[in-house]
DSSP file (Angstrom, degrees, kcal/mol; ACC not computed):
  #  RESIDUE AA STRUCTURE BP1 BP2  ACC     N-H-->O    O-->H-N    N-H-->O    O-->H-N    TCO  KAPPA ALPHA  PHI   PSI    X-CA   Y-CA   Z-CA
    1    1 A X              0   0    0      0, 0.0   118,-3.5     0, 0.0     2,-0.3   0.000 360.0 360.0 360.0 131.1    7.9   30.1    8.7
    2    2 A X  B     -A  118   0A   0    116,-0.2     2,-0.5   117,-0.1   116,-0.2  -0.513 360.0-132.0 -70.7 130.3    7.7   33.6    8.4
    3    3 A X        -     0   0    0    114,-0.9     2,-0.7    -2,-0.3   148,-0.1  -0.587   7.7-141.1-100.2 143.7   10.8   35.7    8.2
    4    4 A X        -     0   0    0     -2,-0.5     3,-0.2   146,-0.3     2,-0.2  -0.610  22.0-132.8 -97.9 146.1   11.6   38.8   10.2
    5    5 A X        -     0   0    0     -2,-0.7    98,-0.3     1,-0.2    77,-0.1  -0.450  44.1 -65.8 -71.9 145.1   13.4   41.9    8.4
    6    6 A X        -     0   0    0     96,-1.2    75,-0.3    97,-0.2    -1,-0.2   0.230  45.7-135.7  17.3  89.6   16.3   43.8    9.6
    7    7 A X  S    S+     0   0    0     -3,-0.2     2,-0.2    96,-0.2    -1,-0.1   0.387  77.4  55.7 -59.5   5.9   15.2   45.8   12.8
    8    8 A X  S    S-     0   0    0     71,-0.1     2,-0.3    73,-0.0    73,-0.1  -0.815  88.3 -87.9-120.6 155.0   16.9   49.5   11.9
    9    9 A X        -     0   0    0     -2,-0.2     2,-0.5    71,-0.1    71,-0.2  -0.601  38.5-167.3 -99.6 149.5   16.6   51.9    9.1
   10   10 A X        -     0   0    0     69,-2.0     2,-0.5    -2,-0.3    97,-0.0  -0.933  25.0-115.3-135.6 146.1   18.5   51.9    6.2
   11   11 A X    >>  -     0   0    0     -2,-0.5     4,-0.8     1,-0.1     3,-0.8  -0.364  18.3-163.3 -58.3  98.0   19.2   54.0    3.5
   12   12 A X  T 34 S+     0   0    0     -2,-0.5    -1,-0.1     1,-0.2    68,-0.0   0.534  85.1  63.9 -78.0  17.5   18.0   52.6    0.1
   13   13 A X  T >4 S+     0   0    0      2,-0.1     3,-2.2     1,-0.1    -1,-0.2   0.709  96.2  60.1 -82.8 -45.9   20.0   54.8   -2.1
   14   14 A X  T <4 S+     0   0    0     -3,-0.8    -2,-0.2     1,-0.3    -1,-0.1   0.571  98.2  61.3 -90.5  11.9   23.1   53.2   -0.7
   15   15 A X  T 3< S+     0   0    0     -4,-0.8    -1,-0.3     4,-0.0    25,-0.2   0.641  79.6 110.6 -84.0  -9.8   21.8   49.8   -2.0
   16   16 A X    <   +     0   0    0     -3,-2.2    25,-0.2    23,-0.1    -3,-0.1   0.015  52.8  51.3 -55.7 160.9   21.9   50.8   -5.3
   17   17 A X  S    S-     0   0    0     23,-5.2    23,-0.4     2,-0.0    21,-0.0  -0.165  94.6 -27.3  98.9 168.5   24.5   49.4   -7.6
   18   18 A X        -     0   0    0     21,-0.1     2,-0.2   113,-0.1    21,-0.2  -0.309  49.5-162.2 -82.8 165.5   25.7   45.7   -8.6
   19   19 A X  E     -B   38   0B   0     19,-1.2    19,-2.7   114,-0.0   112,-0.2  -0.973  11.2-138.5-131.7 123.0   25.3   43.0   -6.2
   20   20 A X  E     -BC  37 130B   0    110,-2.4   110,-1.9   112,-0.3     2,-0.4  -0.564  19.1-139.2 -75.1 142.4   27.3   39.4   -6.6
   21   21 A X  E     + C   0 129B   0     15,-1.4    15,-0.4   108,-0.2   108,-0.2  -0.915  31.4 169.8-120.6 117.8   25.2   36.8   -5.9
   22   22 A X  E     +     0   0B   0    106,-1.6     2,-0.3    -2,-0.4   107,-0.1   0.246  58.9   4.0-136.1 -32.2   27.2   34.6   -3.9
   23   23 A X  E     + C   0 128B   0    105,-0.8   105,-2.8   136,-0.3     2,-0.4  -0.964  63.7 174.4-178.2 149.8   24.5   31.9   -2.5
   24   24 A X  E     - C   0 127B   0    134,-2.5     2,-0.3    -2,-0.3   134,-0.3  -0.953  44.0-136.3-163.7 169.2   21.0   31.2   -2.8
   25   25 A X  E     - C   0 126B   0    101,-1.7   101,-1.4    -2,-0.4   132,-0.1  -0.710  61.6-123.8-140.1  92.3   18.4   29.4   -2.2
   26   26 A X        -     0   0    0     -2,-0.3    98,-0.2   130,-0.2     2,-0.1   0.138  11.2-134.2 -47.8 152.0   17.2   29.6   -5.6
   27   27 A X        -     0   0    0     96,-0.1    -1,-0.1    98,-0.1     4,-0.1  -0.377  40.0-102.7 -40.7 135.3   14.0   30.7   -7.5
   28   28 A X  S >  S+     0   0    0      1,-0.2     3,-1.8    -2,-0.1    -2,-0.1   0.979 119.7  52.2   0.4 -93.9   12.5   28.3  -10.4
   29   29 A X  T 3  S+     0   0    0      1,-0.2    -1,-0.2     2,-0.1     3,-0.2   0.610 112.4  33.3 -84.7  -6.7   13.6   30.0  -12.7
   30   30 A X  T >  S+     0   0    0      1,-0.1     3,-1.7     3,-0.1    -1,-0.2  -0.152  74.2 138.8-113.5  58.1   17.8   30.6  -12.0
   31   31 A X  T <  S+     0   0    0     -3,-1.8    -5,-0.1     1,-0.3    -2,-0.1   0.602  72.6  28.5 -67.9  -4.3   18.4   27.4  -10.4
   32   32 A X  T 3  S+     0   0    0     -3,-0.2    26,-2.5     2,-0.0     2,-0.6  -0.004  88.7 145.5-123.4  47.2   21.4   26.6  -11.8
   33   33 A X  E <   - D   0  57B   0     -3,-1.7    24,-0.2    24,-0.2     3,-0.2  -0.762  22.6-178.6-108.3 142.4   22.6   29.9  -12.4
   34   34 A X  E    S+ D   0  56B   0     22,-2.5    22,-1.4    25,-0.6   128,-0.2  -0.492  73.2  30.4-120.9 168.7   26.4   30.8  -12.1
   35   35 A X  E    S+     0   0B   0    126,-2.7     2,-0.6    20,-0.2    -1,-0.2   0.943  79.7 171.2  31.3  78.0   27.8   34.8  -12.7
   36   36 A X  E     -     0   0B   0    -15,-0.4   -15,-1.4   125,-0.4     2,-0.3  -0.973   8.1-179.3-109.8 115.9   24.4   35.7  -11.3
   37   37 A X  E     -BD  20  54B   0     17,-1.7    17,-2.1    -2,-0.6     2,-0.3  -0.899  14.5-164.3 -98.6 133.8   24.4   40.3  -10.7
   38   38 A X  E     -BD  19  53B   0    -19,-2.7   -19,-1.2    -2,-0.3     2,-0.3  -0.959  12.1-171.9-129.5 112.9   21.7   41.6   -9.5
   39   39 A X  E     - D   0  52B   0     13,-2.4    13,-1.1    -2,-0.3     2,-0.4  -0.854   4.2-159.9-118.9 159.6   22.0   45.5  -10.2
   40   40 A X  E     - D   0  51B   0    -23,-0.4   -23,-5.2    -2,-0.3     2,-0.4  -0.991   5.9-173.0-128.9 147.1   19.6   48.3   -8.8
   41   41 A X  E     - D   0  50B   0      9,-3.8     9,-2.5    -2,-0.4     7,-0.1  -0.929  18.2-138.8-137.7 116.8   19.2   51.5  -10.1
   42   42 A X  E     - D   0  49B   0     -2,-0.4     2,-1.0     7,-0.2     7,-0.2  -0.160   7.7-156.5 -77.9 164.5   17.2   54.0   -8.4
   43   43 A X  E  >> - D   0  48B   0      5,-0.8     5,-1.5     1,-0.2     4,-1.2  -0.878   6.9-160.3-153.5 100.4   15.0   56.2  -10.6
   44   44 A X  T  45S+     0   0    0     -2,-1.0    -1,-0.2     1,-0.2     5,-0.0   0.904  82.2  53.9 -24.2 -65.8   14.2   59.5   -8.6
   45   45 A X  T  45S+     0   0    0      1,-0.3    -1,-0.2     2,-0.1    -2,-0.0   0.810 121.0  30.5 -62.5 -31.2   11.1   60.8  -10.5
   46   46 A X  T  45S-     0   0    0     -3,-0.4    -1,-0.3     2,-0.1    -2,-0.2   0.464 101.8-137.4-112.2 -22.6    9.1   57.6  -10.1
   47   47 A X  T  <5 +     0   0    0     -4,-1.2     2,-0.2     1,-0.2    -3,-0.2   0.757  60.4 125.8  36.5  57.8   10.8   56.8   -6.8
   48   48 A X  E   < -D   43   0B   0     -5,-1.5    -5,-0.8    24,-0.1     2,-0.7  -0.721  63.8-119.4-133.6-177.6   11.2   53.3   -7.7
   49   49 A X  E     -DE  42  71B   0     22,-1.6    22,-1.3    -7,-0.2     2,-0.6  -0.865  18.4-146.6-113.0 117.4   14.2   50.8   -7.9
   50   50 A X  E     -DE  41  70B   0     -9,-2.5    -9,-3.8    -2,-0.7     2,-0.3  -0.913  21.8-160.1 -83.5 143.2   15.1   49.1  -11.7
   51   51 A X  E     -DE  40  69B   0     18,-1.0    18,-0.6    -2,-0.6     2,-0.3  -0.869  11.2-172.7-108.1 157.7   16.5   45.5  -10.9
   52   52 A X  E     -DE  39  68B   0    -13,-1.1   -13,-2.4    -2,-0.3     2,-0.5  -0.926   3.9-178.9-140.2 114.7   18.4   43.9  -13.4
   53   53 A X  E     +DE  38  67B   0     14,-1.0    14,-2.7    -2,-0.3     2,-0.4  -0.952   8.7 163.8-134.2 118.0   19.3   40.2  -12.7
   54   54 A X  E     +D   37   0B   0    -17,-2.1   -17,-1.7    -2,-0.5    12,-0.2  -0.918   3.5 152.2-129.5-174.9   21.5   38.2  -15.1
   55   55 A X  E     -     0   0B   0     -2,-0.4    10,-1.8   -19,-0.3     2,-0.4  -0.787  38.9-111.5 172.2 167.8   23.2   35.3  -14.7
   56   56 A X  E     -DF  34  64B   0    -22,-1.4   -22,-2.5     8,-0.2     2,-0.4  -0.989  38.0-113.7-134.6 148.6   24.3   32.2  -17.2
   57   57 A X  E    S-D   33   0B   0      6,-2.4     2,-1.2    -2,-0.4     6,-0.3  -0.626  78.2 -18.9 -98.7 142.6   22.8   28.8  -16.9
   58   58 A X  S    S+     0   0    0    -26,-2.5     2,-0.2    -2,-0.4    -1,-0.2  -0.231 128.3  41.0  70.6 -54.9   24.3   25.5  -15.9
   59   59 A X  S    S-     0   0    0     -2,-1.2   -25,-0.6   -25,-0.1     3,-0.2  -0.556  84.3-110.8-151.6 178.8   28.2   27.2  -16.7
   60   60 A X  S    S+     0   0    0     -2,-0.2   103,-0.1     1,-0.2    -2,-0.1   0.564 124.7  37.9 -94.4 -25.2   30.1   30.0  -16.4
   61   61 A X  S    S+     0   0    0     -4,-0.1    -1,-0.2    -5,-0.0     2,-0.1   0.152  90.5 118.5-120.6  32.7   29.7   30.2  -20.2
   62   62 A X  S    S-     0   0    0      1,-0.2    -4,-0.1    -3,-0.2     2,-0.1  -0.199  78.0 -53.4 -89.0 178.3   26.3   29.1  -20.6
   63   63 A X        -     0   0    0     -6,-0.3    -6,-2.4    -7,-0.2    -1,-0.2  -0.232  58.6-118.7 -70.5 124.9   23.5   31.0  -22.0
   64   64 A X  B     -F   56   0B   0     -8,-0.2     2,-0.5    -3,-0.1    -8,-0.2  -0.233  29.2-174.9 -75.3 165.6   22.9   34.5  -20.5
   65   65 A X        -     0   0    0    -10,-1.8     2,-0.4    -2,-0.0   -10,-0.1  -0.942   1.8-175.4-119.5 122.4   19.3   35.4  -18.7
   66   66 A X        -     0   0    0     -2,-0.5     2,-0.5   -12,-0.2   -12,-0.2  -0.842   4.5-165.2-145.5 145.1   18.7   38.5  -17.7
   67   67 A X  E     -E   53   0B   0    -14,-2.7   -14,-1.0    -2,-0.4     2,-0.6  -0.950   9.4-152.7-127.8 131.8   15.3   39.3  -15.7
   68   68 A X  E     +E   52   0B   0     -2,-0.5    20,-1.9   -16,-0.2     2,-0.2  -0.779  18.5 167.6-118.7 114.8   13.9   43.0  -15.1
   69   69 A X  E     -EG  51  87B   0     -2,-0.6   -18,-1.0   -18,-0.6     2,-0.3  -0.404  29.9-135.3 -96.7-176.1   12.0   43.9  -12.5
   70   70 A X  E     -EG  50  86B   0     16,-1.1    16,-2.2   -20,-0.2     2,-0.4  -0.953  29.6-168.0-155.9 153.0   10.9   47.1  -11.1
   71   71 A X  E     +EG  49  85B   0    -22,-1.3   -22,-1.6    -2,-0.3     2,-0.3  -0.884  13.4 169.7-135.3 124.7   11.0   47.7   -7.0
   72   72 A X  E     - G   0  84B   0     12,-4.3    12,-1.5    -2,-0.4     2,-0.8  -0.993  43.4 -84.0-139.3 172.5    9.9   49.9   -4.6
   73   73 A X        -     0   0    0     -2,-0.3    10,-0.3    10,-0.2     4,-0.1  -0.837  51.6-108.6 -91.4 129.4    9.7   50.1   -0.7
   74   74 A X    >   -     0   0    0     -2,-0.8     3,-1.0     8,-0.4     8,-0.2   0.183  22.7-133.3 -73.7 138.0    6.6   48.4    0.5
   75   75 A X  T 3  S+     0   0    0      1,-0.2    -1,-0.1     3,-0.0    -2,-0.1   0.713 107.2  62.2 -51.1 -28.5    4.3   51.4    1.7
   76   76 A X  T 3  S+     0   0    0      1,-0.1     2,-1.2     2,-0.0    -1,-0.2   0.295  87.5  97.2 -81.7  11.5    3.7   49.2    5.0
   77   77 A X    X   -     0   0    0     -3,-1.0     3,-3.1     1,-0.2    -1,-0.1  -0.337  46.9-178.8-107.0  86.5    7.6   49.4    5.9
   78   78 A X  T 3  S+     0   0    0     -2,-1.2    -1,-0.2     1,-0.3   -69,-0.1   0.449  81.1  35.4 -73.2  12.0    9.0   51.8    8.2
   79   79 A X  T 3  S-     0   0    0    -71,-0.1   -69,-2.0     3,-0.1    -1,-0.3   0.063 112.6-108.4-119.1  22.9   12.6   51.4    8.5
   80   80 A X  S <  S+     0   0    0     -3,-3.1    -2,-0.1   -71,-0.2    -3,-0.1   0.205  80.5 122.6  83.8 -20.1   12.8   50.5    4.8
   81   81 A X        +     0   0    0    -75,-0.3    21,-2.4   -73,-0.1     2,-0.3   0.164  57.7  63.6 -81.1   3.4   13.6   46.7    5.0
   82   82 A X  E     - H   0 101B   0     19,-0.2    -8,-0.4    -8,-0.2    19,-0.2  -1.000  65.3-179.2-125.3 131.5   11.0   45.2    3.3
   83   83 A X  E     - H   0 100B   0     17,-2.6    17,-3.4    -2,-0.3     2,-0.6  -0.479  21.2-136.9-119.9-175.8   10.7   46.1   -0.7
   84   84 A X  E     -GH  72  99B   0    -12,-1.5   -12,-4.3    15,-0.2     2,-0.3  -0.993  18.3-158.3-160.8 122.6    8.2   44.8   -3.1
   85   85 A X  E     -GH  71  98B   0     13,-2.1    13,-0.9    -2,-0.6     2,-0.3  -0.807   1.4-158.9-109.3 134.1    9.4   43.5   -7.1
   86   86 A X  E     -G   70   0B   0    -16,-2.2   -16,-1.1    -2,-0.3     2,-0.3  -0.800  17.9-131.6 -80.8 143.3    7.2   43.3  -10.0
   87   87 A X  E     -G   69   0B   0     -2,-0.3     7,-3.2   -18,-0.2     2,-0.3  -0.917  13.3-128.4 -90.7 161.3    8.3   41.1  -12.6
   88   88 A X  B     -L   93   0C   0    -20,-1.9     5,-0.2    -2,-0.3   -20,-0.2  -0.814  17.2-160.2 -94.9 156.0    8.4   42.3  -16.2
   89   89 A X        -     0   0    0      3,-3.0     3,-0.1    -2,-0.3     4,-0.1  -0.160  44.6 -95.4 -87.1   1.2    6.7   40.1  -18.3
   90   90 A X  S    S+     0   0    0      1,-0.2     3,-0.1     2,-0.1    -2,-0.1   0.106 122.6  29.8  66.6  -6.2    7.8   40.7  -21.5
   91   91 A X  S    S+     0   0    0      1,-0.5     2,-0.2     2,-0.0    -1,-0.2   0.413 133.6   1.4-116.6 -57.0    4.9   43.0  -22.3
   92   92 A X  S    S-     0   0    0     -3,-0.1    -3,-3.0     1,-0.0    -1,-0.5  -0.787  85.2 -99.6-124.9 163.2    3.8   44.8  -18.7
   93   93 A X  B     -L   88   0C   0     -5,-0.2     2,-0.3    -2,-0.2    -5,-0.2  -0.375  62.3 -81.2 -74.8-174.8    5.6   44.2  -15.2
   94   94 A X        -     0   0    0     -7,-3.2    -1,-0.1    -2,-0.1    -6,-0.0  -0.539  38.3-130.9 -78.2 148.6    3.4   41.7  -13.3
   95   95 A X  S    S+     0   0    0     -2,-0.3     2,-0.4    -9,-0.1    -1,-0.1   0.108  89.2  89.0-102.1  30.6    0.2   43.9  -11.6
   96   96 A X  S    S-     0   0    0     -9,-0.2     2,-0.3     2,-0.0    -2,-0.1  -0.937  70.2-153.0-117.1 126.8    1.2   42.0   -8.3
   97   97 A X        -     0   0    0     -2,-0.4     2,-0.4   -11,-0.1   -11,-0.2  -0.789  14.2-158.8 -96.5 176.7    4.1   43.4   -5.7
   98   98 A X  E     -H   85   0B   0    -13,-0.9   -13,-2.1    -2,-0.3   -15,-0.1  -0.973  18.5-105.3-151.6 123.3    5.7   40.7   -4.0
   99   99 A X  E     -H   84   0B   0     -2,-0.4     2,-0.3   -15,-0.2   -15,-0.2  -0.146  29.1-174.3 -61.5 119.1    7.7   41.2   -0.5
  100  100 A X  E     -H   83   0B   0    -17,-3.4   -17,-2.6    16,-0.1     2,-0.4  -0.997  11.5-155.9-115.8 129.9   11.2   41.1   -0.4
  101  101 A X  E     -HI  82 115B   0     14,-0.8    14,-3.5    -2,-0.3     2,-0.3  -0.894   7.7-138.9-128.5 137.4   12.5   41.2    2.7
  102  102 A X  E     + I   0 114B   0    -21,-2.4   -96,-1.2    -2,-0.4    12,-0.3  -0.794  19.0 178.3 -85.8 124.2   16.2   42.5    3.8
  103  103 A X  E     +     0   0B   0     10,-2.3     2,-0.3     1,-0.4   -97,-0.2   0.836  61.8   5.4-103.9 -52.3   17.7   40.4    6.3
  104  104 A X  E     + I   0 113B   0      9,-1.9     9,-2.5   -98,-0.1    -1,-0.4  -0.875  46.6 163.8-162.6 142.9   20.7   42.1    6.5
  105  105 A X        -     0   0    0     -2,-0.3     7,-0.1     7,-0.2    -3,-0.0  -0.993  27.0-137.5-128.1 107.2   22.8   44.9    5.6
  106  106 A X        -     0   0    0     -2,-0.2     3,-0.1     5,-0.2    -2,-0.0  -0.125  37.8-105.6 -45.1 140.3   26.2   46.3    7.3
  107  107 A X  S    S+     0   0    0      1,-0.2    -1,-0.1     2,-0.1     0, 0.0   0.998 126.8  57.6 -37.8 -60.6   26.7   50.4    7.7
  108  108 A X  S    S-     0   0    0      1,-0.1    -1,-0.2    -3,-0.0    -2,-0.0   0.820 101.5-142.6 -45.7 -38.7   29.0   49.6    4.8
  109  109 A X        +     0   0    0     -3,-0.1    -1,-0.1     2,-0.0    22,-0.1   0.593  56.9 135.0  79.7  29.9   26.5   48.3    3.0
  110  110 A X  S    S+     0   0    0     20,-0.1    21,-1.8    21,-0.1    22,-0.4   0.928  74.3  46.0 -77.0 -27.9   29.3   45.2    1.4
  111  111 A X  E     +J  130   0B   0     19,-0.3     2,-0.3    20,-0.1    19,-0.2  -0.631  57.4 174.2-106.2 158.9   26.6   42.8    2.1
  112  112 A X  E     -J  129   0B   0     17,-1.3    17,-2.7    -2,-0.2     2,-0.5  -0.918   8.6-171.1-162.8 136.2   22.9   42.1    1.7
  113  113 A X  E     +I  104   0B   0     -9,-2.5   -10,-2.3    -2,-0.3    -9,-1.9  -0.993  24.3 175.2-136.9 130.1   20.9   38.8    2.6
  114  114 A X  E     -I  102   0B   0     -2,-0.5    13,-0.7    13,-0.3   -12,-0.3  -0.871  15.7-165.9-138.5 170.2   17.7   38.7    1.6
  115  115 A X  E     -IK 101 126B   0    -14,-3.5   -14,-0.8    11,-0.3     2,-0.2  -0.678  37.7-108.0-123.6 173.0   14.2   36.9    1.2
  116  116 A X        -     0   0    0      9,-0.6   -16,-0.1     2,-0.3     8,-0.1  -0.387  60.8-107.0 -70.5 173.4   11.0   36.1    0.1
  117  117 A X  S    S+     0   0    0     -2,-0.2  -114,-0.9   -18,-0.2     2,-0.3   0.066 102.7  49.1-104.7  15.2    8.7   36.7    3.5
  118  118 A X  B    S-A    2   0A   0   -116,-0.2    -2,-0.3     1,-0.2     7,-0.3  -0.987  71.8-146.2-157.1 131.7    8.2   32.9    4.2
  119  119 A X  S    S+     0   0    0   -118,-3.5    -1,-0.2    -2,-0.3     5,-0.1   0.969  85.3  39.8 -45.5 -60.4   11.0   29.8    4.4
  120  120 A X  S    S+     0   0    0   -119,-0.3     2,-0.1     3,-0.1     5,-0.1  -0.437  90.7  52.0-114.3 165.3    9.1   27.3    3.2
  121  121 A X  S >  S-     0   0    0      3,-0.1     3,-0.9    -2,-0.1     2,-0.3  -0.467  88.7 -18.7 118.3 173.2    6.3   27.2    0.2
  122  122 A X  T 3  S+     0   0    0      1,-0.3    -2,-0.0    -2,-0.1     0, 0.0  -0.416 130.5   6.8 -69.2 142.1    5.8   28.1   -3.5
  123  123 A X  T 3  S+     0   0    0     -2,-0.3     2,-0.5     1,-0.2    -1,-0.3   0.864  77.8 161.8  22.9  78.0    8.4   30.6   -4.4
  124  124 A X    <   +     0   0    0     -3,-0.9     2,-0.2   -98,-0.2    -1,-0.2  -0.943  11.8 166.7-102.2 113.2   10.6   30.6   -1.3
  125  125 A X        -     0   0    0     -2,-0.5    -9,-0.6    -7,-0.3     2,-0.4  -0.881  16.1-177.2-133.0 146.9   13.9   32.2   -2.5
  126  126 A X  E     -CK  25 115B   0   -101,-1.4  -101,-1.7    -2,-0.2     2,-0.4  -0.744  11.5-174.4-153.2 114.5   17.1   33.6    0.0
  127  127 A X  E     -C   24   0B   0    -13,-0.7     2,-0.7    -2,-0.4   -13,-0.3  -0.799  15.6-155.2 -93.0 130.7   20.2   35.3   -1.8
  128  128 A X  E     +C   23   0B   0   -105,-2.8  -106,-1.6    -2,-0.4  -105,-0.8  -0.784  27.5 178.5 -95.2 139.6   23.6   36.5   -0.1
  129  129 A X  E     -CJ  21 112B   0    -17,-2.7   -17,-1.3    -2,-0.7     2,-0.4  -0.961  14.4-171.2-138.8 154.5   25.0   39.0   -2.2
  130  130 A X  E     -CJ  20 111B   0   -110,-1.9  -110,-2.4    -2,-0.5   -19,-0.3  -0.997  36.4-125.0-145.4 161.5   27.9   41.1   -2.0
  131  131 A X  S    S+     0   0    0    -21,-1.8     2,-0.3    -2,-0.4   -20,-0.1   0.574  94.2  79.3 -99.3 -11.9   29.5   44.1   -3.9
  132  132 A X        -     0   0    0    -22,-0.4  -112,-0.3     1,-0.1    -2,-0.2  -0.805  68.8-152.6 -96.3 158.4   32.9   41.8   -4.4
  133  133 A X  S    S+     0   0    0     -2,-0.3     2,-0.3     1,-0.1  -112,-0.1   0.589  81.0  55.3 -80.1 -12.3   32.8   39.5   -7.0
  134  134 A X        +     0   0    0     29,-0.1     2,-0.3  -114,-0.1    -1,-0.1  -0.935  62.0 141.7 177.3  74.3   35.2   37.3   -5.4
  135  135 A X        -     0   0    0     -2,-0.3    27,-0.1  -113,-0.1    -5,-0.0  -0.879  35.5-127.9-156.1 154.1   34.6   36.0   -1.9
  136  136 A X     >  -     0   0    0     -2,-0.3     4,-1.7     1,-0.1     5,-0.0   0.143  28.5-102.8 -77.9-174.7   35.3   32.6   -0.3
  137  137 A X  H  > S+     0   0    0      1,-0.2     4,-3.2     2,-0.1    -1,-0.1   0.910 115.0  62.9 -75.0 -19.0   33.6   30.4    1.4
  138  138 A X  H  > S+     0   0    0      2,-0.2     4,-0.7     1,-0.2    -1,-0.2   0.945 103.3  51.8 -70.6 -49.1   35.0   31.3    4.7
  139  139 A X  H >4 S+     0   0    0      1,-0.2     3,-0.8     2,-0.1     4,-0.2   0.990 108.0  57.2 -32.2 -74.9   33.5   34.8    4.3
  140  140 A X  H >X S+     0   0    0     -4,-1.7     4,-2.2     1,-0.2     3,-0.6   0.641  78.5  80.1 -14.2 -64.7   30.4   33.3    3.6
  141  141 A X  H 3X S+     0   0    0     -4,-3.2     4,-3.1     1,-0.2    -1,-0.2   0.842  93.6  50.4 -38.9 -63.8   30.0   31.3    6.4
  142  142 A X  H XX S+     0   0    0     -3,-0.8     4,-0.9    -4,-0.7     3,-0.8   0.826 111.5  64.1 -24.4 -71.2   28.6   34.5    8.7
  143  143 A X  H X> S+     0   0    0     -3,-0.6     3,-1.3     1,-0.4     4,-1.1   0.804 100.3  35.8  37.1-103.6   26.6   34.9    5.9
  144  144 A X  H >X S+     0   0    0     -4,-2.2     4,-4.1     1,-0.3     3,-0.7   0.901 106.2  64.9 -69.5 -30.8   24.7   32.3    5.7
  145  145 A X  H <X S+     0   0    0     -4,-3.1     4,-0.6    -3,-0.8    -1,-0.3   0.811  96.2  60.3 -91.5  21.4   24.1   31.8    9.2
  146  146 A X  H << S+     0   0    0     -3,-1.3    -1,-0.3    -4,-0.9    -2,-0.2   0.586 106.2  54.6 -69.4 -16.4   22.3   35.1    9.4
  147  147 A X  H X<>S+     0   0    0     -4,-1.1     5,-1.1    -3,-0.7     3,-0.9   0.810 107.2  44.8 -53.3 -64.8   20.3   33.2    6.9
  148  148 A X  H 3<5S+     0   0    0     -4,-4.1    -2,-0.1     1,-0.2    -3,-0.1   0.576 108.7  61.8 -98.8  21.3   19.7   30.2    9.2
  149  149 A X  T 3<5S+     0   0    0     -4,-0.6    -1,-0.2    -5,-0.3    -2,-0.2   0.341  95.3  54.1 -62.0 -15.2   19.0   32.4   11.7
  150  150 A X  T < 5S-     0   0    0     -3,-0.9  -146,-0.3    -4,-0.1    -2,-0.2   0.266 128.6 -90.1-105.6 -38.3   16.4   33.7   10.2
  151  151 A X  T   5S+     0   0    0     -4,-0.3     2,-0.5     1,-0.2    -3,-0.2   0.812  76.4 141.5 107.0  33.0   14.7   30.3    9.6
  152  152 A X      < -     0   0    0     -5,-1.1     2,-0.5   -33,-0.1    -1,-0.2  -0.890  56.0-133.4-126.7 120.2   16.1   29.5    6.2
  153  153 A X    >   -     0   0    0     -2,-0.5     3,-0.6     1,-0.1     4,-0.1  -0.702  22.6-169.5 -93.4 107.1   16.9   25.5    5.9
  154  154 A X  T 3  S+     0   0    0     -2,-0.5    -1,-0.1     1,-0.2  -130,-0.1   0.233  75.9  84.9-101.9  35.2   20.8   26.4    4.4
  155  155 A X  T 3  S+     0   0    0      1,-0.2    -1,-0.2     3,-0.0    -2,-0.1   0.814  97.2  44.1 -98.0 -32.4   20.9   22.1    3.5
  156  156 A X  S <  S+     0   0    0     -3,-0.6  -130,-0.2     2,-0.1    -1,-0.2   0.477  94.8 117.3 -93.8   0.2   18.9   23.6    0.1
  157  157 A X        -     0   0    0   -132,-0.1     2,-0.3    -5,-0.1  -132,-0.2  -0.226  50.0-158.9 -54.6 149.2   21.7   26.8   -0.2
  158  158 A X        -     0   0    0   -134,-0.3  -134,-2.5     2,-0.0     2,-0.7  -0.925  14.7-131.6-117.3 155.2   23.7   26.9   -3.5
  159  159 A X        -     0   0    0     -2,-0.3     2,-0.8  -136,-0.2  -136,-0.3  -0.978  20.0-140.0 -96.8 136.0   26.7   28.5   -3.9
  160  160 A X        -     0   0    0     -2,-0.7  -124,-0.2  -124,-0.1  -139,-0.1  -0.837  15.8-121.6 -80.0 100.9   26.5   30.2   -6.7
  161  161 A X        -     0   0    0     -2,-0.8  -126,-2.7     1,-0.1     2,-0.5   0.181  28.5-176.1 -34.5 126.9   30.2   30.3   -9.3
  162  162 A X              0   0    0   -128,-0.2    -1,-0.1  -127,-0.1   -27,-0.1  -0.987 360.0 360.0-130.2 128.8   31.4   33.8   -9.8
  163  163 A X              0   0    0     -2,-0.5   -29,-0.1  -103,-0.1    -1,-0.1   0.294 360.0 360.0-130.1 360.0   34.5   34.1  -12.3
């Protein structure tokens, strides 16, 4: 099932900056990951987005990750809410973008839920993120069901451990 993005425009400057990641519906590669940031940093001249995502696997003091992308907003997107990641590769990023889609975002901007552009399938990912590091489940709950509103099956959601 295809998901649809966030119907108003939003400022992508004010997404910059770390992001807790709070819950997911993990990726391959950081399924078990616990102090998972995801930071963006916008980079004027090039008028593209670095991501930075670490995390530690399996524990809260397991072995760190970190995976670098590079981001922009998809040329086809006219309020901003769908972005497009590279991954790096350890030599070049990857010469593919790949749709990320903003689900939601507050005026405040304290939250962001986001996607791949399809529920179900090979690399079908959904995070909740938030700028505290901190936040219960009870928060959450909204959260997530803007998630399974969305079309997002939240019986495969993790929470992801933040200390």
């Amino acid at each position: 099932m295809a998901v649809t993005p966030l119907d108003r425009l939003i400022d992508p400057l004010r997404c910059m900056g770390k992001w807790y990641v709070q819950a997911a519906i993990p990726t391959p590669f950081d399924r078990h990951a616990h102090n998972g940031v995801e930071e963006y940093t916008w980079d004027p001249a090039s008028e593209r987005v670095a991501v930075t995502y670490t995390y530690r696997s399996k524990a809260l003091d397991g072995k760190e990750t970190t995976i670098y992308q590079t981001g922009r907003i998809s040329p086809k997107s006219t309020n901003r809410t769908v972005w497009q990641v590279a991954p790096w590769l350890g030599l070049f990023y990857l010469p593919v973008w790949l749709d990320y889609v903003i689900l939601d975002v507050p005026h405040d901007y304290s939250h962001l839920v986001c996607s791949s552009p399809k529920t179900t399938g090979r690399g079908a990912w959904m995070y909740i993120m938030t700028r505290e590091k901190l936040v219960s489940d009870e928060a959450l709950a909204p959260l997530k069901a803007i998630a399974e509103k969305a079309g997002w099956d939240m019986s495969a959601c993790v929470r992801v451990p933040q200390q």
